[in-house]
C-alpha positions, 0 to 999 in steps of 0.5 A, spaced: 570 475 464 576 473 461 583 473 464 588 477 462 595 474 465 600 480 465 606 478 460 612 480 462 616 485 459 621 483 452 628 483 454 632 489 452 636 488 446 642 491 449 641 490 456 648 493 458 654 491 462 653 487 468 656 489 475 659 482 477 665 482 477 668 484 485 677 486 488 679 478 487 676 478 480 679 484 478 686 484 481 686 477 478 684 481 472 690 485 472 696 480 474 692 475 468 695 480 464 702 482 467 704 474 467 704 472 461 709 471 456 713 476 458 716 472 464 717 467 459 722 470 455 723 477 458 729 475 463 733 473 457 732 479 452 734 483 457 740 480 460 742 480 453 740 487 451 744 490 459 747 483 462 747 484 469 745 491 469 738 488 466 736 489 473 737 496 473 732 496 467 727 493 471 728 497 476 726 503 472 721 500 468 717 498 475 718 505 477 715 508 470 710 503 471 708 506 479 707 513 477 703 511 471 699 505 476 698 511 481 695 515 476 690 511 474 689 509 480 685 515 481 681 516 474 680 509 475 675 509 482 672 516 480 670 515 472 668 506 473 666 506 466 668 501 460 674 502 457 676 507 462 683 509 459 679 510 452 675 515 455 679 519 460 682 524 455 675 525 452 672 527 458 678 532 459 679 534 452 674 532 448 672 527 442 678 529 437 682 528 443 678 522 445 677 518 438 685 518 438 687 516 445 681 511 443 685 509 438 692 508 441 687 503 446 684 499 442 690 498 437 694 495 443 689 492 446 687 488 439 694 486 438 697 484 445 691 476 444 694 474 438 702 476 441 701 470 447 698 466 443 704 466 438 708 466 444 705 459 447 705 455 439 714 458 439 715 453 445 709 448 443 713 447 437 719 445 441 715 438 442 710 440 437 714 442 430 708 441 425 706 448 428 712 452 425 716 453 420 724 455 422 723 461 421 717 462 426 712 463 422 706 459 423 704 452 417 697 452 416 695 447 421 699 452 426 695 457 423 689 453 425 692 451 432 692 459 432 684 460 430 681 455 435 685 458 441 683 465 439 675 461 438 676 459 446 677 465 448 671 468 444 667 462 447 669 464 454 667 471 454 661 470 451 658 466 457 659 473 461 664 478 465 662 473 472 665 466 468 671 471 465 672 472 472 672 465 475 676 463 469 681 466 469 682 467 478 684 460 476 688 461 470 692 465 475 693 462 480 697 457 475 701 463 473 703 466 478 706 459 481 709 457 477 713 463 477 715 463 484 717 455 484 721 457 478 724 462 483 725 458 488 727 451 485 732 454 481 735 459 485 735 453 490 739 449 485 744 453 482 747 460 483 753 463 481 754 470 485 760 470 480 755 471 474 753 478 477 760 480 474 761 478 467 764 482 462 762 488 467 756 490 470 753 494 464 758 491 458 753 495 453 752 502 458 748 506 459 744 506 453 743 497 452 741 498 460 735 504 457 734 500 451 732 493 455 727 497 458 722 499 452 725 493 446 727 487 451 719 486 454 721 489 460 714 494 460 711 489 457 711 485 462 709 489 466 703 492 462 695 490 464 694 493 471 689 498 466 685 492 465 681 493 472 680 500 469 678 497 463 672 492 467 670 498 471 664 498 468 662 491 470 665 492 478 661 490 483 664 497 489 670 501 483 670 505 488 673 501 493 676 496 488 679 500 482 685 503 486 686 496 491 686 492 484 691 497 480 696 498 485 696 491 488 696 487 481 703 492 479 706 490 486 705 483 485 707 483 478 714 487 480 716 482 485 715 477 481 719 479 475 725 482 478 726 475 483 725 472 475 730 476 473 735 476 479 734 468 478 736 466 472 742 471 471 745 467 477 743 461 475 746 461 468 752 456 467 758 458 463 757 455 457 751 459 457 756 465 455 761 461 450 759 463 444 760 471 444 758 473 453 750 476 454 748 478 447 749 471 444 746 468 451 745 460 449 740 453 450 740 447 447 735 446 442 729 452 440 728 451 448 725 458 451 730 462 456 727 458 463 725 451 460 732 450 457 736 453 462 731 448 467 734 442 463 742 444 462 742 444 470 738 437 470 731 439 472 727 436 467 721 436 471 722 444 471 723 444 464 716 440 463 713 445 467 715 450 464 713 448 458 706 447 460 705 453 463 707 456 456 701 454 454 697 456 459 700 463 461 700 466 455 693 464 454 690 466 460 693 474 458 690 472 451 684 471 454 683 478 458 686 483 453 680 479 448 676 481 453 679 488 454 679 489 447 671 488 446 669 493 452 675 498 448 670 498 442 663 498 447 666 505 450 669 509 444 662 507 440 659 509 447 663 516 445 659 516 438 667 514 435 666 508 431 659 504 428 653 503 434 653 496 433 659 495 437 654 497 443 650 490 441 650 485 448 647 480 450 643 478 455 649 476 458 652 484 458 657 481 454 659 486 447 658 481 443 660 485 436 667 487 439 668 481 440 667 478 434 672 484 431 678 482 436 677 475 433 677 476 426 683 481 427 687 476 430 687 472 425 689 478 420 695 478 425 697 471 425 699 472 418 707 472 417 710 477 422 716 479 426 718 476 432 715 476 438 721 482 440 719 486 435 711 485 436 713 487 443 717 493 442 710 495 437 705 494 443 710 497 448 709 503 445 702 503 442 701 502 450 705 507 453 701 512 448 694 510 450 698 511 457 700 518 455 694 521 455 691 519 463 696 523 466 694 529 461 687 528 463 688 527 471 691 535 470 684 537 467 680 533 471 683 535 478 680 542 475 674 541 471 671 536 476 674 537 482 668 535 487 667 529 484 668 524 490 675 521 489 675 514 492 683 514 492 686 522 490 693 521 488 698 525 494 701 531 490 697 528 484 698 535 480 706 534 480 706 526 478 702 527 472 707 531 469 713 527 471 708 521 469 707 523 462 715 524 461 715 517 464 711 516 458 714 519 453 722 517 456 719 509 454 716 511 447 722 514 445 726 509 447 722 503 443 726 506 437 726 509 431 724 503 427 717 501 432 715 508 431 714 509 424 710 503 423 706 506 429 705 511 426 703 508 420 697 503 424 695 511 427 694 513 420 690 507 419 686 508 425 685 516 423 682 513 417 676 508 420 674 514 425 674 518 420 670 513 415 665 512 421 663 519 422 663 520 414 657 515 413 654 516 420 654 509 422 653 512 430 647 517 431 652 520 437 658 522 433 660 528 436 663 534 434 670 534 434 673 539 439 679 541 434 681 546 439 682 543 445 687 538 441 690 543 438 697 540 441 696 533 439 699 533 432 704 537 435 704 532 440 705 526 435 709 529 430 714 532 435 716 524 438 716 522 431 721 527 429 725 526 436 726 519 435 728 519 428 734 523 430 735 520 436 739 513 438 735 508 439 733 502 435 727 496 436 734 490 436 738 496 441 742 502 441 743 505 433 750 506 434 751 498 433 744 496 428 741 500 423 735 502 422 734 510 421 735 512 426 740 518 425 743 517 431 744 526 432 742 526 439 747 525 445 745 521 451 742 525 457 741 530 452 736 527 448 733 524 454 733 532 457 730 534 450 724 529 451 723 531 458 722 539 455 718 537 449 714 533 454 712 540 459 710 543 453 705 539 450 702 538 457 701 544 460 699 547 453 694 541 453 691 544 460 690 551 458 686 549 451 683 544 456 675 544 455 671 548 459 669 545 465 661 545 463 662 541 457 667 536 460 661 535 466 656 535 459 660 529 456 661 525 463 655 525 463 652 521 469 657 516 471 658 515 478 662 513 483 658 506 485 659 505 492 658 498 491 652 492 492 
């Protein structure tokens, strides 16, 4: 009789994400994304932008970020899924409102890679000229320079979530040293208390001082404790880890930037301030603020250092937020928002059509664009939009779900969720007039993808759109664009010194006061339209809180 041998089953073809990455991989994963060019060049822009009083910037920028981290924090533990931040208000709203916060993710997810890999090649070309013009825009080899490290991040992802995790635990433990040996050595070196004083403690008021925080790169240096949320999908105890990893990576990030910046005012010589005081802050050649500040007090070594972290710090944010951007995509076509096809993994649980997506728009991006400030300013506010919508939801779930476990529960989360949000609306706002229309723009063009995926049925899953529930979105995003048109803020500072449409009509204090106001209303009309709590329980579905392997 013949033997029949049992065949074993075919590979699914979209075997899903894999729960391997653990606590030091996902709190590396957040500091990955917090060091990054933004210590390469925050200290300066902001100095310049508020002087001494850049380190009151600072300080409000780490505490906007806290409320924003703690919120997170709670969401993240309870809902472990990819692409968590997409998926929070949709859970509690809906898929309109969901589709659109989806947007707000993924747009600035997509964009902030190609921002660092420009920033490595602005200090590269110190050495490497060939690379730019000297306007800063890419030569065609620059450009090709451009395309293979956007390749290398590629290649690394798709060897899956574990050697991501690996990669970039080693690539942060180089960039989170590098820094603190800046702060050490150079605060050793040369430090002058006088510094603190020049031209006053805030030479530009009040509105250079809040400015610094949105246009400088102040937030964005302290943006990417989300990731953690972002990889929750793929984490071995979210449960236990999502909060840990949120909360610590922040703290970290915080200590290190305000040390940097404390530093590097102190350390400036006089001839720094020669040519017009803190706005006009100089180093010699196209130096970067650390490197040519390392060589005018003649540590060379320093500066080497700082140019090959250059390459290095940024590349490793790049690769993560290309990473992020490929589990964004995975879950809005997990909601049914965008085609189907952007689920397809590998057998490595990695969501390779996404990754290929982040590619190919990174390339667009590389193409003649503005400087990294400006890019900063875009990305600041795209990502403190997408951030928006996490406290509106966390005020809907605490009541829509309320016996879900809750791993890490926010103490007097139902009064930081408003102040939250308002933290949110104050940073938007404070980015300019100028960033805020061409967001709008790029929001339009998201609307029209979304509504182009829906229309030719490119996901089986398409939802219907629950307009009822975000019934005050376009109230919501017309009204902070209206704010900010009359408003005093512009991308380079404030509009009272540069142009750039803003009409300047709304006094400090009570602009702020009117954002704060604007800001209640939308998120208490947003709790009572909220969905009933049925239909957010039918579209959580069955995510669970995973208590770990």
């Amino acid at each position: 009789m013949e033997m029949h041998q049992p065949t074993a089953p075919a590979a699914p073809r979209n075997p899903g994400l894999k729960r391997d990455i653990g606590l030091v991989g996902l709190i590396w994963t957040s500091e990955g994304s917090i060091i990054g060019s933004g210590w390469l060049f925050g200290a300066l822009f902001a100095a310049q932008a508020a002087g001494t009083a850049a380190l009151v910037s600072w300080g409000i920028g780490a505490v906007a970020i806290v409320i924003l981290a703690f919120v997170h924090a709670e969401l993240g533990a309870m809902y472990p899924v990819a692409g968590g931040t997409a998926r929070f208000p949709h859970y509690a709203f809906g898929s309109a409102a969901g589709a659109s916060f989806g947007w707000f993710s993924w747009l600035q997810a997509v964009t902030v890679a190609p921002i660092e890999v420009m920033a490595s090649l602005n200090y590269l070309s110190v050495h490497a000229p060939w690379v730019q013009t000297g306007k800063n825009h890419l030569t065609p080899a620059g450009y090709g320079l451009a395309v293979a490290f956007m390749a290398f991040f590629v290649v690394v992802n798709f060897f899956g979530i574990r050697w991501l995790a690996h990669t970039n635990s080693v690539a942060t433990w180089w960039k989170l040293a590098v820094p603190v040996v800046t702060i050490i050595v150079m605060g050793a070196a040369a430090f002058h208390p006088g510094n603190f004083g020049y031209q006053g403690f805030a030479p530009f008021g009040a509105r250079g001082m809040l400015s610094a925080i949105s246009t400088s790169g102040i937030i964005f240096a302290l943006l990417g404790f989300e990731q953690a949320d972002q990889l929750a999908g793929e984490s071995r105890n979210p449960a236990r880890d999502i909060p840990r990893a949120v909360i610590g990576s922040i703290f970290i990030g915080v200590l290190v930037y305000v040390a940097l910046q404390a530093v590097f005012i102190g350390a400036l010589p006089r001839t720094a301030f020669a040519h017009g005081g803190w706005a006009d802050l100089t180093f010699s050649g196209k130096a970067g603020p650390f490197a040519g500040l390392a060589t005018s007090i003649g540590l060379g070594w320093l500066a080497t250092l700082v140019y090959i972290d250059a390459v290095v710090s940024p590349s490793g944010t790049g690769l993560v937020y290309v990473t992020a951007t490929s589990r964004v995509s995975y879950g809005l076509s997990r909601n049914g928002y965008v085609p189907a096809v952007f689920e397809r993994t590998t057998r490595r649980g990695v969501p390779w059509f996404g990754l290929l997506v982040a590619f190919v728009v990174g390339l667009i991006v590389f193409l003649p664009f503005p400087t990294w400030q400006k890019l900063v300013g875009f990305v600041t506010s795209a990502s403190v939009l997408m951030y928006a919508g996490a406290p509106l939801a966390f005020g809907c779930l605490r009541k829509q779900d309320p016996h879900r476990p809750r791993p890490y529960r926010l103490p007097g989360g139902l009064f930081w969720a408003p102040v939250a949000f308002i933290v949110a609306n104050l940073i938007i706002y404070w980015a300019g007039w100028d960033t805020l229309w061409r967001l709008g723009v790029a929001i339009v063009l998201g609307y029209v993808v979304l509504g182009g995926s829906a229309l030719l049925k490119l996901n089986p899953k398409a939802p219907r759109l629950n307009w009822r529930n975000a019934q005050w979105l376009p109230v919501y995003l017309l009204g902070m664009g209206v704010i900010s048109w009359q408003g005093g803020f512009c991308s380079t500072g404030p509009a009272a010194k540069v142009s750039c449409g803003a009409t300047d009509a709304l006094p400090l204090w009570w602009d702020i006061a009117l954002i704060a106001a604007f800001s209640l209303v939308i998120y208490f009309w947003a709790q009572a339209v909220r969905l009933p709590d049925e239909e957010t329980r039918e579209y959580i579905g069955s995510v669970e809180v995973v208590p770990g392997a």
